[in-house]
DOVEX-605041 format. One record per residue: x, y, z of N, C-alpha, C, O in turn. Coordinates in steps of 0.2 Angstrom, whole numbers, plus 5000, padded with zeros to 4 digits. Layout:
<recs>
XYZXYZXYZXYZ...
</recs>
This chain:
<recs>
500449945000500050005000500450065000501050075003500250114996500550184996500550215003500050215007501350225005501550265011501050335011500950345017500750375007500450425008499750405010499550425015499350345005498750315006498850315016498650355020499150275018499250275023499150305029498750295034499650345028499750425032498950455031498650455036498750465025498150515023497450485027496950525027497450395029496950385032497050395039496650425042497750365042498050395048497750465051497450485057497950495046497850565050496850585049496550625053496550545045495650575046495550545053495350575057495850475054495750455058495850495067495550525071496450485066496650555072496350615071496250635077496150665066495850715064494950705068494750735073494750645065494050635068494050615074493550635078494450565078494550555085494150485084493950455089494050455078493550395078493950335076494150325070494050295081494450245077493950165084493950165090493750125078493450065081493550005077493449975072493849985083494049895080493249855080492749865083493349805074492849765075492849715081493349705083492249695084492149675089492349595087492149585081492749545091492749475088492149445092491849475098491949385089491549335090491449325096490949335098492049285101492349295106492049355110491549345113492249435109492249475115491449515112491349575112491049475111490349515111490149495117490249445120489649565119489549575126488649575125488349615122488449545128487649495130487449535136487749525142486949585135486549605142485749575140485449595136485449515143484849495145484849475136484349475134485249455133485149435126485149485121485149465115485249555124485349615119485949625117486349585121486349665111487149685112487049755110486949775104487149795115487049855112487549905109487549965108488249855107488649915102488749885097489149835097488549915091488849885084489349855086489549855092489549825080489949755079490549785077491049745077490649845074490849865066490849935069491449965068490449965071490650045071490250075065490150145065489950035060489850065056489050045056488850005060488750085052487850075051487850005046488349995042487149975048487049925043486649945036486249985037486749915029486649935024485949865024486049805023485149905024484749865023484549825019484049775019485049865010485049835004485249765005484949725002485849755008486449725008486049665014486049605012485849685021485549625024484749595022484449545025484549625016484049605013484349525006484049485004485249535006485349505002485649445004485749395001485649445009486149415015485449345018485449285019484949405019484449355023484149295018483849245021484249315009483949265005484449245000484349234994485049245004485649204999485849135002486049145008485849085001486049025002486549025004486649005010487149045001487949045004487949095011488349075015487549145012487449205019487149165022487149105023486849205024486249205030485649155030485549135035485349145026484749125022484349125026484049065027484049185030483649185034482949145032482649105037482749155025481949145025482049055024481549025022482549015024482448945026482048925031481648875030482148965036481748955040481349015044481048995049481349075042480949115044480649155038481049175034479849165036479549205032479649275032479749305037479649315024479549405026479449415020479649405015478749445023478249475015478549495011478449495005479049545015479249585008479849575006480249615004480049485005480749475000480149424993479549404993480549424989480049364986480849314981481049304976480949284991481249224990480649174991480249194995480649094985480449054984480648994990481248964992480048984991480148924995480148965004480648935007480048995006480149015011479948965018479548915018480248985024480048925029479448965035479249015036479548915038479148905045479148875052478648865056479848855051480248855058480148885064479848865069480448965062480549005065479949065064479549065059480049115067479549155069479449195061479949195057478949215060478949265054479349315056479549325062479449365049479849405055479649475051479949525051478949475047478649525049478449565055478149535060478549655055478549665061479049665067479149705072479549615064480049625066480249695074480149685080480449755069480449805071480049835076480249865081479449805075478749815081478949795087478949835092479149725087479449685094480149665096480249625101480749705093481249685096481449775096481149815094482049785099482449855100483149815093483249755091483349875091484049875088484449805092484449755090484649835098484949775102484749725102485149695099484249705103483849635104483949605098484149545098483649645091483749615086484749605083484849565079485049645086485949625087485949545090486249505088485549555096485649505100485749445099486249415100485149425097484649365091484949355085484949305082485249395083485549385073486349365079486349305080486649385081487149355084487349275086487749235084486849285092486749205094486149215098485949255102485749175096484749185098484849125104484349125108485249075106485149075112485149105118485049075124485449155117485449205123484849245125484849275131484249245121483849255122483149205122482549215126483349145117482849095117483449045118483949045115483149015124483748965124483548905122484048875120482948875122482848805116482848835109482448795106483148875106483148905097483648855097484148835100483448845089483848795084484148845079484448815075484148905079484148945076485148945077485348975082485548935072486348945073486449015076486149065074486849015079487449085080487749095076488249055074487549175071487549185066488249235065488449265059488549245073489349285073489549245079489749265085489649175078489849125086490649105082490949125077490849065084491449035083491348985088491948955087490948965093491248885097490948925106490848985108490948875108490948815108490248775104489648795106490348725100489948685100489548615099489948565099488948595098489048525105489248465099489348405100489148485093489448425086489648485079489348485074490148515081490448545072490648495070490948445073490648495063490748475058491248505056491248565058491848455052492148495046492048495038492448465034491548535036491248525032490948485030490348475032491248435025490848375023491048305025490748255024491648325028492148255028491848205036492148155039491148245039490948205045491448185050491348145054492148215049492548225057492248295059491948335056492648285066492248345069492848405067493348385064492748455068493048515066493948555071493948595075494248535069495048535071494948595077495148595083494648655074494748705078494148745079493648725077494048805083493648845082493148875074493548905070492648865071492448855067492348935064492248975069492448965059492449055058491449035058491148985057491349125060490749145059490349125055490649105050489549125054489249105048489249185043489249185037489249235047489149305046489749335046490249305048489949395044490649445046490149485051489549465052490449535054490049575059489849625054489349655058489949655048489549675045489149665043488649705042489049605040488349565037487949565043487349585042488049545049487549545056487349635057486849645060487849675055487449735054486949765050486449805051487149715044486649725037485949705041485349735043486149635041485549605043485149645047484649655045485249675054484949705059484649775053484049795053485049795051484649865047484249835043483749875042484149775041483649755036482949735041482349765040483049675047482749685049482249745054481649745057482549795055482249885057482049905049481949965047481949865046481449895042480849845040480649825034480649825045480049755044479749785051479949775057479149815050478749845055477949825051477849815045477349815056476849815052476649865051476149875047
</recs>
């Protein structure tokens, strides 16, 4: 990288006084199931968790949860609809839940969607041994930002 490019982010940064590490998987902080500080520092793009919630390789939220306003095929019924969404949870809570939803529902089958371990049979991929190490997230803590902005736009 260009020594100037460098310098020149350097100094906005010192200039704005804002500088924010992402949060790792590990040190997210759980009040009653909520997590009240971005992940990221940055806002989530609800274009972007709208893309996340109905991609198969992402999130694939509507596997198993319904929302009127995607028009992904085959949607499920697992999990709660999530119309409305916005009605019944806070930013936090819905952080919470997109993170790891047993913190707040403890019999959910619903994956921890920014977890890394411990858990009670990972796989390594397809080869049916268990998994050597701690397993990376399903999510980046951006994409769990996304998602949270996409769901604060599902109100009835």
């Amino acid at each position: 990288m260009n020594r100037h490019v460098v310098l020149a982010a350097a100094a906005v940064t010192l200039a704005t006084g804002v500088a924010f590490a992402e949060t790792a998987p590990t040190e997210v902080q759980f009040e009653e199931g909520a997590v009240a500080q971005s992940l990221t520092g940055q806002p989530g793009n609800a274009e972007e968790g709208a893309k996340v919630a109905t991609t198969r390789s992402l999130g694939n939220c509507v596997a198993c949860h319904q929302v009127s306003s995607l028009s992904a095929d085959f949607q499920g019924n697992i999990g709660p609809a999530l119309d409305g969404a916005a009605d019944r949870w806070s930013e936090e809570q819905l952080r919470g839940i997109v993170v790891d939803a047993k913190h707040t529902f403890e019999g959910t089958v619903m994956p921890g969607m920014y977890k890394t371990g411990p858990f009670i049979r990972p796989g390594d991929a397809y080869t049916g041994k268990a998994a050597p190490a701690d397993l990376p997230p399903i999510l980046s803590a951006q994409q769990v930002e996304d998602v949270v902005a996409f769901l604060l736009t599902l109100k009835e």
